[in-house]
C-alpha positions, 0 to 999 in steps of 0.5 A, spaced: 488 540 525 485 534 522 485 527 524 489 522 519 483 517 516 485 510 518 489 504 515 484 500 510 486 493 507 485 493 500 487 488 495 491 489 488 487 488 481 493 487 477 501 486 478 502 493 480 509 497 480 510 500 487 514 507 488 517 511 492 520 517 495 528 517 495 532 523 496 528 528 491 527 523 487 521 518 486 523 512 483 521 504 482 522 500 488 518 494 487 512 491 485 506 488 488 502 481 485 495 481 482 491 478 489 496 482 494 492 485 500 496 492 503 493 496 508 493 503 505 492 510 507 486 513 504 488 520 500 485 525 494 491 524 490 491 519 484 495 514 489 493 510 495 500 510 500 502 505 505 508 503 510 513 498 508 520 497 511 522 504 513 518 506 508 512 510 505 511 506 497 505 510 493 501 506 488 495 507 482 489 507 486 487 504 479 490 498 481 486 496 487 479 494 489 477 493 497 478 486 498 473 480 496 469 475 501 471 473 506 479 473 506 484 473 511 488 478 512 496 477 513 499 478 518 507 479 518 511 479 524 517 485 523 520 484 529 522 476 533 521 478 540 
C-alpha cells in the first residue's frame, strides 16, 4: 500500500470550469477564476482534484501553475466554533 502525496497549492492560470462526480455521472459544477489558489491533490491523470464542500471537483492540469511569489495562501473557516 502506497502513502497518498500531499496536498500542494496551486494557482489557476485562467477562468477554468470545475467538474465533479454525481451519481455516475461527471458534470459541470462550477468554475474557478484566473488567479485563485487551491490546494490540490498531486495524480497521473490529466487533471489535479481537490476537496470543496463535501466533495471531490477535478480540474485541467492545463489550467494551473504553482503559485507566483510570495502570495498568501487563503484561509477559509468551514465551520463557526
Amino acid at each position: 500500500m502506497s502513502a497518498a502525496l500531499p496536498s500542494r497549492y496551486m494557482q489557476t492560470t485562467e477562468d477554468a470550469t470545475v467538474w465533479a462526480r454525481i451519481g455516475n455521472k461527471t458534470q459541470t459544477v462550477g468554475n474557478l477564476r484566473a488567479g485563485q489558489i487551491i490546494a490540490i491533490e498531486p495524480g497521473a491523470e490529466d487533471y489535479y482534484t481537490f476537496s470543496f464542500g463535501f466533495g471531490k471537483g477535478f480540474i485541467d492540469k492545463g489550467h494551473l501553475e504553482p503559485v507566483q511569489g510570495r502570495q498568501r495562501v487563503p484561509f477559509f473557516v468551514t465551520k463557526a466554533l
